[in-house]
N, CA, C and O atoms as a GROMACS GRO file, in nm:
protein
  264
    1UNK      N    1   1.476   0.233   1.154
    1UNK     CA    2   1.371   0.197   1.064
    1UNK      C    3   1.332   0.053   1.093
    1UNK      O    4   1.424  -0.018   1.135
    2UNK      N    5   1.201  -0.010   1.076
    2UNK     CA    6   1.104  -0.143   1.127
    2UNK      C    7   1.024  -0.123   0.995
    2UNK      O    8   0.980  -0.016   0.954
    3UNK      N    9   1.011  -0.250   0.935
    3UNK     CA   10   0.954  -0.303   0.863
    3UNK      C   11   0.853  -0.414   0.904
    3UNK      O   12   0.888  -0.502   0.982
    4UNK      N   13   0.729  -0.410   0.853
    4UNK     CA   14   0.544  -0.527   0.947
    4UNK      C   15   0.542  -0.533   0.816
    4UNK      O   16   0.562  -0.439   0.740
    5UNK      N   17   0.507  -0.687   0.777
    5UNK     CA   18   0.421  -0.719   0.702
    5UNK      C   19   0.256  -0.708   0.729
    5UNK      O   20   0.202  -0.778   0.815
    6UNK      N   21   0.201  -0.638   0.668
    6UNK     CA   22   0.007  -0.622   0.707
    6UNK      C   23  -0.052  -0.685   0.607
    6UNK      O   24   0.009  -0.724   0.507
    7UNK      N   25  -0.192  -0.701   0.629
    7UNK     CA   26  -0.252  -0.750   0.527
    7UNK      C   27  -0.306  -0.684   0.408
    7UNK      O   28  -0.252  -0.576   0.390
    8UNK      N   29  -0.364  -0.704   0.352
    8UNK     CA   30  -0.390  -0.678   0.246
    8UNK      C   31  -0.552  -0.734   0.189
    8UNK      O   32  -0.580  -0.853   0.207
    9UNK      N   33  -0.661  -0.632   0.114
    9UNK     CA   34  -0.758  -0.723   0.106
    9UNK      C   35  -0.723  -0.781  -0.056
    9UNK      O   36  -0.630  -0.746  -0.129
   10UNK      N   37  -0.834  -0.881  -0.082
   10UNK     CA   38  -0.812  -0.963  -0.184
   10UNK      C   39  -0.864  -0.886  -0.355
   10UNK      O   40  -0.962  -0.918  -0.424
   11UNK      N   41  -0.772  -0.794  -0.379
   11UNK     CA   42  -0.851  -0.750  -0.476
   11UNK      C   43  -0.765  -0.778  -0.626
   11UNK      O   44  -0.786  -0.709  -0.726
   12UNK      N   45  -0.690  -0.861  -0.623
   12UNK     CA   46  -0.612  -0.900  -0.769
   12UNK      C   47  -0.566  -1.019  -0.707
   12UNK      O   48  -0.597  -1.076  -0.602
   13UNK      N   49  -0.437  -1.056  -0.849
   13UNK     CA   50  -0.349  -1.191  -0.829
   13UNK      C   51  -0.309  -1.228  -0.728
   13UNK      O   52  -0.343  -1.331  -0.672
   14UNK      N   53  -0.213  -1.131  -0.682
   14UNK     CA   54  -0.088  -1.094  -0.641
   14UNK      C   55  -0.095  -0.991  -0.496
   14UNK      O   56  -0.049  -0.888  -0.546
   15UNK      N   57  -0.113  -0.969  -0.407
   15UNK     CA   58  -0.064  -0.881  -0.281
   15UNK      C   59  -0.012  -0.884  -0.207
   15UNK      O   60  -0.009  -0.989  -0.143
   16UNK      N   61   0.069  -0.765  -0.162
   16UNK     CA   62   0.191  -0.717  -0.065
   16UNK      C   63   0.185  -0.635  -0.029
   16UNK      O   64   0.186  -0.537  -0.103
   17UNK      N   65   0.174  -0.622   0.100
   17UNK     CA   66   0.205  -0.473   0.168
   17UNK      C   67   0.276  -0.458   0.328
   17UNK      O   68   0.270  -0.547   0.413
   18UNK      N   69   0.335  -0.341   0.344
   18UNK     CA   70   0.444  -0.375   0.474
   18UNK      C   71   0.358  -0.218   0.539
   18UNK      O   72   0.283  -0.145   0.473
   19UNK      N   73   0.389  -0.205   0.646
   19UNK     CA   74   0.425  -0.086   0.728
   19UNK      C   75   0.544  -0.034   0.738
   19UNK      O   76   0.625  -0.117   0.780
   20UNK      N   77   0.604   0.104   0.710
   20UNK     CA   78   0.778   0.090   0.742
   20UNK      C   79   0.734   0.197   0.846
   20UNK      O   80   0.633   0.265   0.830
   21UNK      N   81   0.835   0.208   0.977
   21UNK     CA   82   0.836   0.293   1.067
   21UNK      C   83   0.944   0.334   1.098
   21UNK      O   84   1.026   0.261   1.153
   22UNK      N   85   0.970   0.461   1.069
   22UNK     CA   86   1.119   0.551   1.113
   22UNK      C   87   1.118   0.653   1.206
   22UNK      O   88   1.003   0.688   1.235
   23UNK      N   89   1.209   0.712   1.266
   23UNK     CA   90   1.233   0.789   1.404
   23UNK      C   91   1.351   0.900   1.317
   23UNK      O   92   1.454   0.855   1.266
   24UNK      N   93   1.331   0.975   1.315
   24UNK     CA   94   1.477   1.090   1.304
   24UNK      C   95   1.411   1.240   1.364
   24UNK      O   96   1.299   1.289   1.377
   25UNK      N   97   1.540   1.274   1.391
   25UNK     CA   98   1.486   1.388   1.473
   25UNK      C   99   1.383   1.410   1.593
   25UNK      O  100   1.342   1.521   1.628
   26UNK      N  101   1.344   1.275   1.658
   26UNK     CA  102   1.295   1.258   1.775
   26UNK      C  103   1.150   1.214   1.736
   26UNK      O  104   1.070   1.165   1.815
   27UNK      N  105   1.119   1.245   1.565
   27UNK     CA  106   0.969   1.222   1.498
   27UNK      C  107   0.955   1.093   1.439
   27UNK      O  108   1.033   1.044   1.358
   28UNK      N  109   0.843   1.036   1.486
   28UNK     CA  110   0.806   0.908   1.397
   28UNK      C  111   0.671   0.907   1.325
   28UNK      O  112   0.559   0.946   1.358
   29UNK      N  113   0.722   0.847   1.215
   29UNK     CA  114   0.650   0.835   1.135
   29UNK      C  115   0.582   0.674   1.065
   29UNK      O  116   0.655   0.575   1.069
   30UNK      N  117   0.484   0.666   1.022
   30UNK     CA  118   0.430   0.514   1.006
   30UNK      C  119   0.409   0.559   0.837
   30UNK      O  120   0.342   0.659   0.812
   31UNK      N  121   0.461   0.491   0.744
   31UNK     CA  122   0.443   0.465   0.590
   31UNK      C  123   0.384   0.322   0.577
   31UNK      O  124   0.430   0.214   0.614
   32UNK      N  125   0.277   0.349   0.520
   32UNK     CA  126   0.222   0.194   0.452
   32UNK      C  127   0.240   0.169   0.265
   32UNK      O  128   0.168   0.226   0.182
   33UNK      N  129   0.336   0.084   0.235
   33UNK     CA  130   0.298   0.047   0.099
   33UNK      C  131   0.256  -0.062   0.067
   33UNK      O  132   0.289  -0.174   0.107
   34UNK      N  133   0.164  -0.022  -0.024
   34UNK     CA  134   0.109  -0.163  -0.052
   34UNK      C  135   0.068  -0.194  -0.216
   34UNK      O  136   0.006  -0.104  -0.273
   35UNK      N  137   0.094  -0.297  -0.280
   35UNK     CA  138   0.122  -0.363  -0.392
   35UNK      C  139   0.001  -0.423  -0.421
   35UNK      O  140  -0.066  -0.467  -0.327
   36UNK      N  141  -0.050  -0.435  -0.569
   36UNK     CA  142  -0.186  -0.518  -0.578
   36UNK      C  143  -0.132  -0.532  -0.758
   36UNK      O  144  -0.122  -0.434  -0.831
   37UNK      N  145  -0.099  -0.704  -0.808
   37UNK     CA  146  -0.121  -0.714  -0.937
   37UNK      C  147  -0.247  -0.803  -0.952
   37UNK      O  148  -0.296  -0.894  -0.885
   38UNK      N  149  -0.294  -0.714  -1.114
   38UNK     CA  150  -0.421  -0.819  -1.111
   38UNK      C  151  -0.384  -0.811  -1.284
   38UNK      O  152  -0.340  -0.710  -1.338
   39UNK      N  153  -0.415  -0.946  -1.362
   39UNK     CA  154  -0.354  -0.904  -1.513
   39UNK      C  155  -0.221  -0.891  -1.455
   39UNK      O  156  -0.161  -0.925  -1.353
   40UNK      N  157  -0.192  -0.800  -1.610
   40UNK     CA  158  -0.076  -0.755  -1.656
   40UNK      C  159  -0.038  -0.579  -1.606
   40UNK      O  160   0.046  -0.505  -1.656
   41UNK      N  161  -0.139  -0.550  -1.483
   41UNK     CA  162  -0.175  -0.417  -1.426
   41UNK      C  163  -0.095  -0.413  -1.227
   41UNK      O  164  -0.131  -0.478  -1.129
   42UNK      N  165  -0.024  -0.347  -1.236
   42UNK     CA  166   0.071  -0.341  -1.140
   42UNK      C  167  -0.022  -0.201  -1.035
   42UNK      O  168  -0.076  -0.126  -1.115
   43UNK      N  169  -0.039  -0.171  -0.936
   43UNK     CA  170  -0.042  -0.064  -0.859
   43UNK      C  171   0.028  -0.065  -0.692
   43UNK      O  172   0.039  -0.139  -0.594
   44UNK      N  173   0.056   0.037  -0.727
   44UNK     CA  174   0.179   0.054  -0.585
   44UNK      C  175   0.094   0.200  -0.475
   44UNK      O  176   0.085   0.312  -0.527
   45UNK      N  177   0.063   0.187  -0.393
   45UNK     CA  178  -0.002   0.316  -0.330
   45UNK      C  179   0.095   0.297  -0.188
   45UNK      O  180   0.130   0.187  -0.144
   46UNK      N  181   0.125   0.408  -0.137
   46UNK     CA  182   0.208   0.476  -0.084
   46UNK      C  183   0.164   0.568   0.039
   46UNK      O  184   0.133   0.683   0.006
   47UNK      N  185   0.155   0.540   0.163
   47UNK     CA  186   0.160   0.703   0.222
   47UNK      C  187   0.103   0.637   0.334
   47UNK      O  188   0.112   0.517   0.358
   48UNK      N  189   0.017   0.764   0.431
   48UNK     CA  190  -0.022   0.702   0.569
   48UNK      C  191  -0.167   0.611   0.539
   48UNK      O  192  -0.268   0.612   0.469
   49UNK      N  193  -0.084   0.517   0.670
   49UNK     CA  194  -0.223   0.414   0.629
   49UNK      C  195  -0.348   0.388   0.593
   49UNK      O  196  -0.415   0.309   0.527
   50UNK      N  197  -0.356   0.520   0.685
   50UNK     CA  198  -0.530   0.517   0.695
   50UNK      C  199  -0.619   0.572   0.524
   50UNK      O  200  -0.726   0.547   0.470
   51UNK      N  201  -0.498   0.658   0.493
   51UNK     CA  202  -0.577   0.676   0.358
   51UNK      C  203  -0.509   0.564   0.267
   51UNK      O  204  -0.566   0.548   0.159
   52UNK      N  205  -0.418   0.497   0.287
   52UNK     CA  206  -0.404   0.402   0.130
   52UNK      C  207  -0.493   0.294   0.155
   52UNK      O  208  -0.514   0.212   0.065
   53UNK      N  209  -0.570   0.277   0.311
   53UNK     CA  210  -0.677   0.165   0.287
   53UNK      C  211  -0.765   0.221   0.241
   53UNK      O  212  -0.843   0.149   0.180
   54UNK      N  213  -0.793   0.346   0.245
   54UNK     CA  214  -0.910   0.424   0.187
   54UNK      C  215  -0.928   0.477   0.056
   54UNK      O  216  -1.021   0.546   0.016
   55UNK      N  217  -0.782   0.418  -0.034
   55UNK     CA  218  -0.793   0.456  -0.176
   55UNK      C  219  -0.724   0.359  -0.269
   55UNK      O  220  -0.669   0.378  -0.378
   56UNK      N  221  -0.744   0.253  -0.197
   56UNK     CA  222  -0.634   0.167  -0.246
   56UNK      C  223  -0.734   0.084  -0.368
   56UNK      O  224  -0.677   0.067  -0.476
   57UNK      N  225  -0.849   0.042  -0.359
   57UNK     CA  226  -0.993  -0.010  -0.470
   57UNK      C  227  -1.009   0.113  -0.560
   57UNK      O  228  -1.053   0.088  -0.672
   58UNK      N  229  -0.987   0.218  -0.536
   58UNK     CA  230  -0.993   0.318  -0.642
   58UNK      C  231  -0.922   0.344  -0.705
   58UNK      O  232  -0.959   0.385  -0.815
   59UNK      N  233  -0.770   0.338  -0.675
   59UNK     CA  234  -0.672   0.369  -0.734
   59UNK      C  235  -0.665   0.232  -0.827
   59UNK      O  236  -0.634   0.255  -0.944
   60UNK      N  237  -0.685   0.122  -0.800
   60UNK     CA  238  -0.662   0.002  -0.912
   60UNK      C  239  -0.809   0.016  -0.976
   60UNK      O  240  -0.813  -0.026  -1.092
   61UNK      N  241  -0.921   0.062  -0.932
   61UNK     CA  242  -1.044   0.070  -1.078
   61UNK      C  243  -0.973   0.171  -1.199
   61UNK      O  244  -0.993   0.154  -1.319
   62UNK      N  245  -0.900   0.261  -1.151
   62UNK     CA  246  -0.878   0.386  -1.231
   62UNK      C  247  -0.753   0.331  -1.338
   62UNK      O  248  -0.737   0.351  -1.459
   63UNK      N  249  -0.675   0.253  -1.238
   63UNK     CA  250  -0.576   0.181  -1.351
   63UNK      C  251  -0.579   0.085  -1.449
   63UNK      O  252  -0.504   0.073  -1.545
   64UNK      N  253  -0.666   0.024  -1.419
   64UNK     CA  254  -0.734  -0.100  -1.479
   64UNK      C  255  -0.862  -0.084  -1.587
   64UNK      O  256  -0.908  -0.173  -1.659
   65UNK      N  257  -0.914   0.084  -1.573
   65UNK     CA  258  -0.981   0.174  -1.675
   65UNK      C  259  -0.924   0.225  -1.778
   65UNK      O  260  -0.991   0.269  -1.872
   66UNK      N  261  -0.799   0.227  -1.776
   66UNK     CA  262  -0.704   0.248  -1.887
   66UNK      C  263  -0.698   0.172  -1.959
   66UNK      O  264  -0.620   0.184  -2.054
   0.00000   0.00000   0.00000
């Protein structure tokens, strides 16, 4: 397992996000998580990269609609 810090765009306080990359069974796989506080409103999105950059502004409008 490899851990990248990536960027992140500027959409709250607070952002973090890594790449983790693991190998088992001869398969690799790339996980992106990435962290966004804005307020007192936390969101954590999870999964392959290409879609948590692609849902990552939606998923914090929807939380932050609450």
């Amino acid at each position: 397992m490899a851990t990248q810090a990536t960027t992140v765009p500027d959409l709250g306080d607070e952002q973090w996000s890594q790449l983790l990359t693991y190998s088992a069974g001869g398969q690799r796989s790339v996980v992106k998580q990435t962290a966004i506080r804005t307020g007192n409103v936390v969101v954590i999105v999870s999964g392959s990269p290409t879609l948590v950059d692609a849902h990552l502004d939606k998923a914090l409008a929807k939380a932050q609609s609450r």
